[in-house]
PDB file of N, CA, C and O in Angstrom:
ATOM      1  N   UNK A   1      -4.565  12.635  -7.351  1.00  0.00           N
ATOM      2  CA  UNK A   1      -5.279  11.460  -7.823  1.00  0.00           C
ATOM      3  C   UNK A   1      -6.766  11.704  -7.599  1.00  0.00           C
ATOM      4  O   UNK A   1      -7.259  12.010  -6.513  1.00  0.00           O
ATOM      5  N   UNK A   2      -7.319  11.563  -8.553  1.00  0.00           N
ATOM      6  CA  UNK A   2      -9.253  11.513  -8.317  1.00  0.00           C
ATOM      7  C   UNK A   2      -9.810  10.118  -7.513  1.00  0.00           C
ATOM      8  O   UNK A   2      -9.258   9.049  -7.250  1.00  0.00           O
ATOM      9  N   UNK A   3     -10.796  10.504  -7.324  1.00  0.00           N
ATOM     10  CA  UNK A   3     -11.273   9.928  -6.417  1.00  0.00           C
ATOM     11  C   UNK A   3     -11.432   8.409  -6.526  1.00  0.00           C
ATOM     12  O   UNK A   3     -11.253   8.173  -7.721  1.00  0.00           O
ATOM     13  N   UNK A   4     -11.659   7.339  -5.932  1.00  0.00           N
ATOM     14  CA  UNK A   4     -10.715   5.741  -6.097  1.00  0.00           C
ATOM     15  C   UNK A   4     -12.402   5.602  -6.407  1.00  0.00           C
ATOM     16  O   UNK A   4     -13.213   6.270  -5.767  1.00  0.00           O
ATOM     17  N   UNK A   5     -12.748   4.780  -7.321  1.00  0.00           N
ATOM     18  CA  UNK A   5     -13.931   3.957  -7.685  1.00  0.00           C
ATOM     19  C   UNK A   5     -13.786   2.684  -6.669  1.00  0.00           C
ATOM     20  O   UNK A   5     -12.809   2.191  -6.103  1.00  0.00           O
ATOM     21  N   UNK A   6     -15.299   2.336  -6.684  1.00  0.00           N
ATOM     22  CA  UNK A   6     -16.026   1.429  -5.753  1.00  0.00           C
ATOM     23  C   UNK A   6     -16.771   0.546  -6.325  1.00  0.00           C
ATOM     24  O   UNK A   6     -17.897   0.795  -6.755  1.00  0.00           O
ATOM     25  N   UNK A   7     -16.020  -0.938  -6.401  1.00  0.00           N
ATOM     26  CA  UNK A   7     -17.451  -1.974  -7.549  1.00  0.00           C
ATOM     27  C   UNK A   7     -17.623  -3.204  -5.958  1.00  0.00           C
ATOM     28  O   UNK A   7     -17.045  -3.065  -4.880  1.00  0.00           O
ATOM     29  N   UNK A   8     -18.135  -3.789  -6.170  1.00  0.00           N
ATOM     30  CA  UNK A   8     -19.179  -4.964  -5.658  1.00  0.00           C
ATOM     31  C   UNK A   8     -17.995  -6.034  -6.161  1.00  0.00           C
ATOM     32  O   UNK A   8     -17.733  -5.897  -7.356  1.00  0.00           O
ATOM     33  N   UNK A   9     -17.325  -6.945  -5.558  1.00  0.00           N
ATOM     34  CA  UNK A   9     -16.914  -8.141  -5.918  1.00  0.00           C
ATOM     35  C   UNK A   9     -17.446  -8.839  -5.197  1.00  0.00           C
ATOM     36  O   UNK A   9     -17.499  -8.625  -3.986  1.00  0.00           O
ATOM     37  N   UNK A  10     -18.033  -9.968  -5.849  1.00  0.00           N
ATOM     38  CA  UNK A  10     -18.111 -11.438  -5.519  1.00  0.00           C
ATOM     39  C   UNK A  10     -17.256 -12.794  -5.458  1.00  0.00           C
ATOM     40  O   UNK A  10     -17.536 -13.399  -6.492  1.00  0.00           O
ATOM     41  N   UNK A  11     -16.487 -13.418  -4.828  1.00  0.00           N
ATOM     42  CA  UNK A  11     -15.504 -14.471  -4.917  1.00  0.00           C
ATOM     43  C   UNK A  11     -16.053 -15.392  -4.104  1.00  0.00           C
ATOM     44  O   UNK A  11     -16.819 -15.225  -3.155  1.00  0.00           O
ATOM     45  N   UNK A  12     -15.575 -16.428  -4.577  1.00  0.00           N
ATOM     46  CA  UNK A  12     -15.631 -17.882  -3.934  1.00  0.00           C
ATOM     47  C   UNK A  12     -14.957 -17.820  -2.996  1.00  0.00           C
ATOM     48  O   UNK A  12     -13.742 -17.637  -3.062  1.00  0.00           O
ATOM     49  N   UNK A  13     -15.730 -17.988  -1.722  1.00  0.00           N
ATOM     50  CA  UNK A  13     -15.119 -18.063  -0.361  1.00  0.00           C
ATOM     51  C   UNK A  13     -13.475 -18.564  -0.384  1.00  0.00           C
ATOM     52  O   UNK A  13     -12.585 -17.802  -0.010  1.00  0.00           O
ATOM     53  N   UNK A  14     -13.223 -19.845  -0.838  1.00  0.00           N
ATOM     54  CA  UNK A  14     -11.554 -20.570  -0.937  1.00  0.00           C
ATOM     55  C   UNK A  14     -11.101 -19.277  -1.427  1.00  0.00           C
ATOM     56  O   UNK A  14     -10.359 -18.549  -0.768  1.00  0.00           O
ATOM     57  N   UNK A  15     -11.561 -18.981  -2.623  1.00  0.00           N
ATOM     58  CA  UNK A  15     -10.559 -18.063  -3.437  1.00  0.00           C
ATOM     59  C   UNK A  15     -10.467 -16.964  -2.445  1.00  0.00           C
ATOM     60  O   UNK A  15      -9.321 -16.984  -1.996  1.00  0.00           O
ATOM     61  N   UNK A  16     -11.261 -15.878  -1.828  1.00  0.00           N
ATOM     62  CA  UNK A  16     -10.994 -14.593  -0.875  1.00  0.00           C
ATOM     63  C   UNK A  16      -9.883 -15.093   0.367  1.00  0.00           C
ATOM     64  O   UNK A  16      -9.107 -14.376   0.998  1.00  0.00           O
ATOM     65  N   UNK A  17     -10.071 -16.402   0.465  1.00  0.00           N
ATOM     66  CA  UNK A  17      -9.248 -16.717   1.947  1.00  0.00           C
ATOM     67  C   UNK A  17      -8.246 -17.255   1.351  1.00  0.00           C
ATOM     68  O   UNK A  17      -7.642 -18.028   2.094  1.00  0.00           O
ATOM     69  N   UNK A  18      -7.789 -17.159   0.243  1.00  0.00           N
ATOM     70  CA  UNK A  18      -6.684 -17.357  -0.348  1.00  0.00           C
ATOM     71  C   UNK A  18      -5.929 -16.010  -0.702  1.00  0.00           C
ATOM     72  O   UNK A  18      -4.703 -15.931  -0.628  1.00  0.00           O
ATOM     73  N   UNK A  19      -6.564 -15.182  -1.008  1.00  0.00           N
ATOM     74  CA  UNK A  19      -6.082 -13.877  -1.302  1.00  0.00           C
ATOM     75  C   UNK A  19      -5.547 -13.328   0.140  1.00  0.00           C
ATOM     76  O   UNK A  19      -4.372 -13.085   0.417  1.00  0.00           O
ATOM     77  N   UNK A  20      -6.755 -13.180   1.047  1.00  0.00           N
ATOM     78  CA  UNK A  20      -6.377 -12.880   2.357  1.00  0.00           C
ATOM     79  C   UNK A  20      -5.337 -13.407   2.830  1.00  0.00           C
ATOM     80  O   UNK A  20      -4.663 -12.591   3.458  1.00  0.00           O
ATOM     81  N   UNK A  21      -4.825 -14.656   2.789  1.00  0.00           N
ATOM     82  CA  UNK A  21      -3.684 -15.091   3.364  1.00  0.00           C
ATOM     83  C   UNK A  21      -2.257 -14.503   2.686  1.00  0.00           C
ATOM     84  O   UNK A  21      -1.149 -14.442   3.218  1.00  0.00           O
ATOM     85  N   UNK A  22      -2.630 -14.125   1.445  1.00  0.00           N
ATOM     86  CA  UNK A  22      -1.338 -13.658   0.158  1.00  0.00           C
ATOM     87  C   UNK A  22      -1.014 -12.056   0.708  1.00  0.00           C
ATOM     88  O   UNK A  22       0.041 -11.447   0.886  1.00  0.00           O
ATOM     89  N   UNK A  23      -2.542 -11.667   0.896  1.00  0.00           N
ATOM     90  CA  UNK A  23      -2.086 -10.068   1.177  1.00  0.00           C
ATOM     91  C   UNK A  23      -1.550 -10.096   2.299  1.00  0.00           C
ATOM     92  O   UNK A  23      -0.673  -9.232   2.280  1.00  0.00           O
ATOM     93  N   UNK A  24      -1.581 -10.779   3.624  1.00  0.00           N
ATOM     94  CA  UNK A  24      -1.659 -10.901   5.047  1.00  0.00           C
ATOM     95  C   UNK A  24       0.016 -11.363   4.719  1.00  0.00           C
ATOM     96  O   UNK A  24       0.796 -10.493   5.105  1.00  0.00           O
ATOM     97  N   UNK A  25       0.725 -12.644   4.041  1.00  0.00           N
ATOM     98  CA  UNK A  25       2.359 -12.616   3.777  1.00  0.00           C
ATOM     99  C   UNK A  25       2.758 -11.430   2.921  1.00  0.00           C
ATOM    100  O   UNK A  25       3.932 -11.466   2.551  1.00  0.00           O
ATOM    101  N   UNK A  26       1.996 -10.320   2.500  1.00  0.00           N
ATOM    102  CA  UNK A  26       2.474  -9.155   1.662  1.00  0.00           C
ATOM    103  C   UNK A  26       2.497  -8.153   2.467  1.00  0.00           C
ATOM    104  O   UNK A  26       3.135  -7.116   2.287  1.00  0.00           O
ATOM    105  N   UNK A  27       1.683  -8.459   3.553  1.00  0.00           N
ATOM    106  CA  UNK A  27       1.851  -7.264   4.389  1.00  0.00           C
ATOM    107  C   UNK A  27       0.676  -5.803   3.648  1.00  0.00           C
ATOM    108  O   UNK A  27       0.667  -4.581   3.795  1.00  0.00           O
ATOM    109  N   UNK A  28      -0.029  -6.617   2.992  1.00  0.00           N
ATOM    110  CA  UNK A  28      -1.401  -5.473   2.283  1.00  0.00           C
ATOM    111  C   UNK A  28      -3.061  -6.029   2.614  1.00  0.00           C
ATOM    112  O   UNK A  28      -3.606  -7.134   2.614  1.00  0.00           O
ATOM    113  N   UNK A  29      -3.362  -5.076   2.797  1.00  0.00           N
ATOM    114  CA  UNK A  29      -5.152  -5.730   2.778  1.00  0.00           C
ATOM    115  C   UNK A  29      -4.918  -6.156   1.554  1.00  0.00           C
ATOM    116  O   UNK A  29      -4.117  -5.955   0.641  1.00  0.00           O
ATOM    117  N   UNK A  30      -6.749  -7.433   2.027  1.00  0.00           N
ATOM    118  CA  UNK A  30      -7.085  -7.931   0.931  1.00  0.00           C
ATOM    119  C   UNK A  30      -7.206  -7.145  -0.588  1.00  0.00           C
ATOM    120  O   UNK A  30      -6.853  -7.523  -1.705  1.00  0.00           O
ATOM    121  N   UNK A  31      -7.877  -5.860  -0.119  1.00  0.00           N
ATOM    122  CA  UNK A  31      -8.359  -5.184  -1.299  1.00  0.00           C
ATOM    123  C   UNK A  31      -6.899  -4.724  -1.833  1.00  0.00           C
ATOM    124  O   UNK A  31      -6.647  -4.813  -3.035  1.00  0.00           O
ATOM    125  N   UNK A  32      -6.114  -4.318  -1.074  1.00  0.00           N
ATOM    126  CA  UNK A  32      -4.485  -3.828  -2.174  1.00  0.00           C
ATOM    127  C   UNK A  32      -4.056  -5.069  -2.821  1.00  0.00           C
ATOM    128  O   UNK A  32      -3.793  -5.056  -4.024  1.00  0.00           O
ATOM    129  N   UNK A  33      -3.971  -6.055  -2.183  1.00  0.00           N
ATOM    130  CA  UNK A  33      -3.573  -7.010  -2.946  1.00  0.00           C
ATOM    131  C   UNK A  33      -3.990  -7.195  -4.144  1.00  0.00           C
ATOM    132  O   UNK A  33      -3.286  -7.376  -5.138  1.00  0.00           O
ATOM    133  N   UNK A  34      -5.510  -7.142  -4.069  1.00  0.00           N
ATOM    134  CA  UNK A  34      -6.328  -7.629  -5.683  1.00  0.00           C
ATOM    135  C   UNK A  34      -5.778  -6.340  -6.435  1.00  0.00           C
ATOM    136  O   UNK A  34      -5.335  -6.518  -7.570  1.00  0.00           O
ATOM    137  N   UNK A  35      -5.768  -5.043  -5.893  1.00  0.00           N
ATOM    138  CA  UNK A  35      -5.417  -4.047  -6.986  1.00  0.00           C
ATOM    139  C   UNK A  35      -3.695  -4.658  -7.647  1.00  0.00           C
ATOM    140  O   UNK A  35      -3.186  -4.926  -8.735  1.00  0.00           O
ATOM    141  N   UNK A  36      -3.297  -4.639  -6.150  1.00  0.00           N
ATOM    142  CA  UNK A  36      -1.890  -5.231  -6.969  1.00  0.00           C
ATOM    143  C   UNK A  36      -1.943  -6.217  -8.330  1.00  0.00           C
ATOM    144  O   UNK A  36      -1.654  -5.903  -9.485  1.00  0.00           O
ATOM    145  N   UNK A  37      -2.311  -7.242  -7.923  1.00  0.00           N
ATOM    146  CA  UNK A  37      -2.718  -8.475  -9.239  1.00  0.00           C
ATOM    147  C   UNK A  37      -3.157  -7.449 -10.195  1.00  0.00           C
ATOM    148  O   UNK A  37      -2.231  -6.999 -10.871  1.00  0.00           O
ATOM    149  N   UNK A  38      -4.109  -7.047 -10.391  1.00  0.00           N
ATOM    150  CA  UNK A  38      -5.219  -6.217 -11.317  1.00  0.00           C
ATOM    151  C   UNK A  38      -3.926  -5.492 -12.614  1.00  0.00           C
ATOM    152  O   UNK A  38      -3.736  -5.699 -13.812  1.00  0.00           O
ATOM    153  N   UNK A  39      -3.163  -4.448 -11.400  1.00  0.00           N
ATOM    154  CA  UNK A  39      -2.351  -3.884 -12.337  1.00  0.00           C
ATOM    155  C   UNK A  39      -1.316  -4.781 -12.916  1.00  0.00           C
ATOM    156  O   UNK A  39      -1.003  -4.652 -14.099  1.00  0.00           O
ATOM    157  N   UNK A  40      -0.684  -5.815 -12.047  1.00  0.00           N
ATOM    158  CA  UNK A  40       0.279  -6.932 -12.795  1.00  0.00           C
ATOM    159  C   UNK A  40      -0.126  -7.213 -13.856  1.00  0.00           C
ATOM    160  O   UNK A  40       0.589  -7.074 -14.849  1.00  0.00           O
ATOM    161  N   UNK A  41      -1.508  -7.728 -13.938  1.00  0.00           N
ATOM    162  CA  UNK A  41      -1.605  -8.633 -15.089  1.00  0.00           C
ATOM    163  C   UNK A  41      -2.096  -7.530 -16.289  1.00  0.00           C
ATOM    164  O   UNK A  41      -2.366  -7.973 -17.405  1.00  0.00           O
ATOM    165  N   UNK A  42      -2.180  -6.346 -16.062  1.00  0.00           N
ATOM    166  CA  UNK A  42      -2.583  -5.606 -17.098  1.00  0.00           C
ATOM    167  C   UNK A  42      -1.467  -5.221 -17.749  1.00  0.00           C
ATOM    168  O   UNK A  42      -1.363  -5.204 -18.975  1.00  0.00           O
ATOM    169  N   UNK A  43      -0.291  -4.788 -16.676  1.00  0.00           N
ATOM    170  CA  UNK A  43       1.160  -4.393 -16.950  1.00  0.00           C
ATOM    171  C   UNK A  43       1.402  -5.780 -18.060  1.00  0.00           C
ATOM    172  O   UNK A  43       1.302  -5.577 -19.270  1.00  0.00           O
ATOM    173  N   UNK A  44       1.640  -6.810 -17.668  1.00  0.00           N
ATOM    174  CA  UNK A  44       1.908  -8.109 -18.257  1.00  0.00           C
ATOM    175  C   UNK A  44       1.119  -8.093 -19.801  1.00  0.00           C
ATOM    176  O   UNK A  44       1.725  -8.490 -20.796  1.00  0.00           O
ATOM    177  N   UNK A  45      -0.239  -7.609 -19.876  1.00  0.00           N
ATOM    178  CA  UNK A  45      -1.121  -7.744 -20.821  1.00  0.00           C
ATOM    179  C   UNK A  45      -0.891  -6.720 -21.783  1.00  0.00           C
ATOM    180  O   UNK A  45      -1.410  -6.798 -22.897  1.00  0.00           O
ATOM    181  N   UNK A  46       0.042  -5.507 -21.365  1.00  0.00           N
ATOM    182  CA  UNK A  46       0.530  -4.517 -22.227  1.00  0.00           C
ATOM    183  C   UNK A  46      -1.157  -3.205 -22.110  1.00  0.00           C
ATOM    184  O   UNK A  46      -1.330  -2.191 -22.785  1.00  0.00           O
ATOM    185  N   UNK A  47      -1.930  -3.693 -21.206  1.00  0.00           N
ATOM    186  CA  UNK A  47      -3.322  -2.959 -21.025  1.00  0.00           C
ATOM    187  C   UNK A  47      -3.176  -1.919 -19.804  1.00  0.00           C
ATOM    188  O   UNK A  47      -4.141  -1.229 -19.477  1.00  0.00           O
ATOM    189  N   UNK A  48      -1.913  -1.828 -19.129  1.00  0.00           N
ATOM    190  CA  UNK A  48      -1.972  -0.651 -18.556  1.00  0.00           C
ATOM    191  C   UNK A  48      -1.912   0.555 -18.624  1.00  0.00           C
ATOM    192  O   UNK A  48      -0.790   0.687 -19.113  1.00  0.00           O
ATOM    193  N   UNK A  49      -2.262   1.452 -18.504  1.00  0.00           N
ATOM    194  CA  UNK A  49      -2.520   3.085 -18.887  1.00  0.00           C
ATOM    195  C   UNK A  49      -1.548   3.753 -18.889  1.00  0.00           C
ATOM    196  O   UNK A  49      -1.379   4.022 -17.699  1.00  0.00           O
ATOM    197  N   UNK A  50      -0.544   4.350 -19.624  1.00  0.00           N
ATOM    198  CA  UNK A  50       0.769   5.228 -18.685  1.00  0.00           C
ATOM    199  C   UNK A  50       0.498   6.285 -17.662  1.00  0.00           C
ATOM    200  O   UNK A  50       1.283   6.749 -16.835  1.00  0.00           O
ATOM    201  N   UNK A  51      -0.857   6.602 -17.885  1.00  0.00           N
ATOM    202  CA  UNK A  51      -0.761   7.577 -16.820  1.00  0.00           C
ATOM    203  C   UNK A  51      -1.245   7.387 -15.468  1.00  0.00           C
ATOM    204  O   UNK A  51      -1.183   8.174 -14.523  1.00  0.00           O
ATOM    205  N   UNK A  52      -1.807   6.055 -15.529  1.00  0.00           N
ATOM    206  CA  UNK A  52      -1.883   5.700 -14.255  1.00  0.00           C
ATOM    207  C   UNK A  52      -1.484   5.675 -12.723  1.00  0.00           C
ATOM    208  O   UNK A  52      -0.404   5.090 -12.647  1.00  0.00           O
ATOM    209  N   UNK A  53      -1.994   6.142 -11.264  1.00  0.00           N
ATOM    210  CA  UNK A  53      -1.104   6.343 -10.569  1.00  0.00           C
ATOM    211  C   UNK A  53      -0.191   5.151  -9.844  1.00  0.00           C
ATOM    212  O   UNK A  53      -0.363   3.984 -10.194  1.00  0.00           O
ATOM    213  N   UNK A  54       0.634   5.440  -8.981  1.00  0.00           N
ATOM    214  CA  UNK A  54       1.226   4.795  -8.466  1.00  0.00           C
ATOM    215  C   UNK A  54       0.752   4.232  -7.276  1.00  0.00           C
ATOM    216  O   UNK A  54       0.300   4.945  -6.381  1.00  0.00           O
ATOM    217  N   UNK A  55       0.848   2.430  -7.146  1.00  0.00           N
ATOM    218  CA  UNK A  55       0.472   2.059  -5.485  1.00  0.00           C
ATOM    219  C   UNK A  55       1.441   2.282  -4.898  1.00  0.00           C
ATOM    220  O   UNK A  55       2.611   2.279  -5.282  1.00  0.00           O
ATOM    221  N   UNK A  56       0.656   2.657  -3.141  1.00  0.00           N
ATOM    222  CA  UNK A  56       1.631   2.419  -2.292  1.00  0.00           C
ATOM    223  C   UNK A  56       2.132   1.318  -2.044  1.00  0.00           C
ATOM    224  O   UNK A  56       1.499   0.304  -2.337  1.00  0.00           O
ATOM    225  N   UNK A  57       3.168   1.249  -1.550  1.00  0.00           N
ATOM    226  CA  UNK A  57       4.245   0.197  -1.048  1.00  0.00           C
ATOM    227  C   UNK A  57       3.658  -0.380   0.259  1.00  0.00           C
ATOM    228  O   UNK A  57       3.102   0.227   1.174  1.00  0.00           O
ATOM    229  N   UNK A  58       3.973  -1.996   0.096  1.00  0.00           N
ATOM    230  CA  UNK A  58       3.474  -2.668   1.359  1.00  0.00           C
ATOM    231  C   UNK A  58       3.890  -1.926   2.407  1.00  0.00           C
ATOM    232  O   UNK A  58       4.790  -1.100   2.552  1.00  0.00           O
ATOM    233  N   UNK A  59       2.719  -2.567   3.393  1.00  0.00           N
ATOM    234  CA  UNK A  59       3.199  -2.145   5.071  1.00  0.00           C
ATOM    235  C   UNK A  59       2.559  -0.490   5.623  1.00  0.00           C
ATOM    236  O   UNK A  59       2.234   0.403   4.841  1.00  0.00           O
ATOM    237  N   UNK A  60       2.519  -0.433   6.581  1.00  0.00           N
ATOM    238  CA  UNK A  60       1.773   0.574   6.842  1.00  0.00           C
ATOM    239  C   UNK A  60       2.064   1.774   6.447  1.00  0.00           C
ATOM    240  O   UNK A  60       3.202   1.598   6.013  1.00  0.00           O
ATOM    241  N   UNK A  61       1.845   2.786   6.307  1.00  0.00           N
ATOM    242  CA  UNK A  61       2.226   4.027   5.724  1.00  0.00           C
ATOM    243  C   UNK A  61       2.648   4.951   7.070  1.00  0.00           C
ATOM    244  O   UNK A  61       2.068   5.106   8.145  1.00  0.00           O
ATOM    245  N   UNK A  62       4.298   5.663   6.383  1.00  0.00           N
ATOM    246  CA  UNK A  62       4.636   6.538   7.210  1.00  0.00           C
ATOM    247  C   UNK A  62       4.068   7.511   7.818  1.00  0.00           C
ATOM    248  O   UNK A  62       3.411   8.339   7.188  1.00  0.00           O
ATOM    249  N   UNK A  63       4.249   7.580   9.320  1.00  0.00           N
ATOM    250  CA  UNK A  63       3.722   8.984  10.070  1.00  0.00           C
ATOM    251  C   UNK A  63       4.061  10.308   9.115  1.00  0.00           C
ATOM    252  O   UNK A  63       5.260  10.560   8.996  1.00  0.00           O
ATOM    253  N   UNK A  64       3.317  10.994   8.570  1.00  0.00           N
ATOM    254  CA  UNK A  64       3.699  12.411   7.852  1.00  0.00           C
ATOM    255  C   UNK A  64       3.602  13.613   8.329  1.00  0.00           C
ATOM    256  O   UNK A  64       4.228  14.606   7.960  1.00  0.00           O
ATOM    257  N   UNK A  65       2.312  13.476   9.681  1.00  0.00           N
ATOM    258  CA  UNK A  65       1.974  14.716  10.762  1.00  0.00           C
ATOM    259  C   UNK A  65       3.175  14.538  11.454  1.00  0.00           C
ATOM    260  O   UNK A  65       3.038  15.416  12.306  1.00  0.00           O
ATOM    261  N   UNK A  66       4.668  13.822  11.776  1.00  0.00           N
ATOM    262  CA  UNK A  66       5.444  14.086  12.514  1.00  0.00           C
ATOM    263  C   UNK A  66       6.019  15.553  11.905  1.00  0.00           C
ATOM    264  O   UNK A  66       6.070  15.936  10.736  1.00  0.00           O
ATOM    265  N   UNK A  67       6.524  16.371  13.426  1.00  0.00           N
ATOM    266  CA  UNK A  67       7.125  17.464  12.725  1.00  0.00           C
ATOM    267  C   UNK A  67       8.811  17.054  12.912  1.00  0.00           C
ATOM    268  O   UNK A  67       9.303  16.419  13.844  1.00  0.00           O
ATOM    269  N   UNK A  68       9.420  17.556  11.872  1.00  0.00           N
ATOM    270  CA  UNK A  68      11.014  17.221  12.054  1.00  0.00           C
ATOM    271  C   UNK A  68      11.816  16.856  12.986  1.00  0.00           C
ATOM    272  O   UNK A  68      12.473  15.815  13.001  1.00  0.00           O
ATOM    273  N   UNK A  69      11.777  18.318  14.394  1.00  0.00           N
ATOM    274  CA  UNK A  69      12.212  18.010  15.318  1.00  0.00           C
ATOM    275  C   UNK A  69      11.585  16.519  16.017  1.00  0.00           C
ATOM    276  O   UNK A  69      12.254  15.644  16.567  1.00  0.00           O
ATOM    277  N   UNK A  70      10.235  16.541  15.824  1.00  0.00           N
ATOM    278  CA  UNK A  70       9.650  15.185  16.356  1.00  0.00           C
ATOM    279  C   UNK A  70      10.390  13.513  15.833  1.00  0.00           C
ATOM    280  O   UNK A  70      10.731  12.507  16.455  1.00  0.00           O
ATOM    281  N   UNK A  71      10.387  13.828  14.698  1.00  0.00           N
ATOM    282  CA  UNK A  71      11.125  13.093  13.913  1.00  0.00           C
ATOM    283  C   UNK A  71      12.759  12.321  14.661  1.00  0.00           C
ATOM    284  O   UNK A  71      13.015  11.171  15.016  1.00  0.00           O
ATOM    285  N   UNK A  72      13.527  13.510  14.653  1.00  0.00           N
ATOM    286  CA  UNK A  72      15.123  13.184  14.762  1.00  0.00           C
ATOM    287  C   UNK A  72      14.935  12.313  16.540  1.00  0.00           C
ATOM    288  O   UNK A  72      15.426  11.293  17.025  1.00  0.00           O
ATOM    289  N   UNK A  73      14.161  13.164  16.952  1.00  0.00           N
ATOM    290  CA  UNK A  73      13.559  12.620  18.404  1.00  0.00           C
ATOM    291  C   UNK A  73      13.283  10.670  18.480  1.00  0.00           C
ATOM    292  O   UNK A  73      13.457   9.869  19.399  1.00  0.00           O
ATOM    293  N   UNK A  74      12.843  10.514  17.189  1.00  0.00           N
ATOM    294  CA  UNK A  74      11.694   8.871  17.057  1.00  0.00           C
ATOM    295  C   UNK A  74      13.315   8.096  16.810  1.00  0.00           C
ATOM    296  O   UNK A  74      13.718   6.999  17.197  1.00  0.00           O
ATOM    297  N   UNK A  75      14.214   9.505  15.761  1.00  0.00           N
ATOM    298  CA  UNK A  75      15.039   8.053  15.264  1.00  0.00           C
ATOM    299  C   UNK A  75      16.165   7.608  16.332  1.00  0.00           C
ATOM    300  O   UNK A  75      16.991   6.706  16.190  1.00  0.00           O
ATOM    301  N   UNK A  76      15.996   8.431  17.391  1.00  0.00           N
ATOM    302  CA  UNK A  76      17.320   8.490  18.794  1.00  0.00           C
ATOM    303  C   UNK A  76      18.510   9.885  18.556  1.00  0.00           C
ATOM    304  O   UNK A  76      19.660   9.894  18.995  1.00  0.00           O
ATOM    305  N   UNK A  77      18.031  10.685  17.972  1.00  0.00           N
ATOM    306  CA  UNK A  77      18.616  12.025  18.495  1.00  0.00           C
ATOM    307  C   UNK A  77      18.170  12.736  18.926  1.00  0.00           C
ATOM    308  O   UNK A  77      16.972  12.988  18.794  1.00  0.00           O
ATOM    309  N   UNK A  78      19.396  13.677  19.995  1.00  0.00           N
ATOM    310  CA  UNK A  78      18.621  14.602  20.480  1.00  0.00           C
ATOM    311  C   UNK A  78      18.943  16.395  19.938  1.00  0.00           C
ATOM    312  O   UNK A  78      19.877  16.823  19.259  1.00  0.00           O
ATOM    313  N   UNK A  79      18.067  16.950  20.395  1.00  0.00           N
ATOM    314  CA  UNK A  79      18.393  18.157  20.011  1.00  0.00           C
ATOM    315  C   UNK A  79      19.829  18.939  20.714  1.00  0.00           C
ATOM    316  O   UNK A  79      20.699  19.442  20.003  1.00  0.00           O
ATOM    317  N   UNK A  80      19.879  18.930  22.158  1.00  0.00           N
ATOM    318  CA  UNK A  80      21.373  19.318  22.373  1.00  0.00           C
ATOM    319  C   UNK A  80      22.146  18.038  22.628  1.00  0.00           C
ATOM    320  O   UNK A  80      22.196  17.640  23.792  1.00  0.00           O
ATOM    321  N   UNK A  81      22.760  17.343  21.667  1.00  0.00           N
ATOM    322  CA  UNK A  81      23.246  16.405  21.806  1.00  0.00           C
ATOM    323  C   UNK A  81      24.950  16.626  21.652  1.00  0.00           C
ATOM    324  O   UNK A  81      25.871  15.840  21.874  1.00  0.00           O
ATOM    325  N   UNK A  82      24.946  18.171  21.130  1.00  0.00           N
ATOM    326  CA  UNK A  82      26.325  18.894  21.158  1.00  0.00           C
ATOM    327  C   UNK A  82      26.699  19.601  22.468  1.00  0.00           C
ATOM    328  O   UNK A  82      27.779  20.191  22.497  1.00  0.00           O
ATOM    329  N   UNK A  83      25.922  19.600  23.539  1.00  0.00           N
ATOM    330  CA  UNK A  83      26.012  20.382  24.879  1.00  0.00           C
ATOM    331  C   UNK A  83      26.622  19.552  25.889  1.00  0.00           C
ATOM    332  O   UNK A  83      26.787  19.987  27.029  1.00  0.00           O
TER     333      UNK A  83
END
């Protein structure tokens, strides 16, 4: 994915602390949220791009520096768990 563009929004205070509270029950910052809407209503508007990328999914994003063994470790196995 290239690099994410950066604009200046301005909102009416009600309206941002309305969003904030939507992303905050979505479990997304403010700013994912508005992207979320953004692409809905374009999807809806038939104005979305096909090649557009994909958002991430609410909620924090998975550890990826875990290494495997670290991994089986987080989910409650162990390595000699056959010994």
């Amino acid at each position: 994915m290239g690099e994410r563009k950066k604009i200046l929004l301005r909102l009416d205070p009600v309206v941002h602390d309305a969003l904030a509270r939507w992303a905050a029950d979505e479990l997304r910052s403010t700013n994912a949220e508005i992207e979320f809407l953004l692409r809905k209503a374009l999807a809806e508007a038939g104005r979305l791009p096909s090649d557009v990328g994909r958002m991430r999914g609410p909620g924090r994003p998975r550890k990826s520096a875990a290494k495997p063994s670290e991994e089986s470790k987080m989910d409650g196995e162990d390595d000699d768990a056959g010994s």
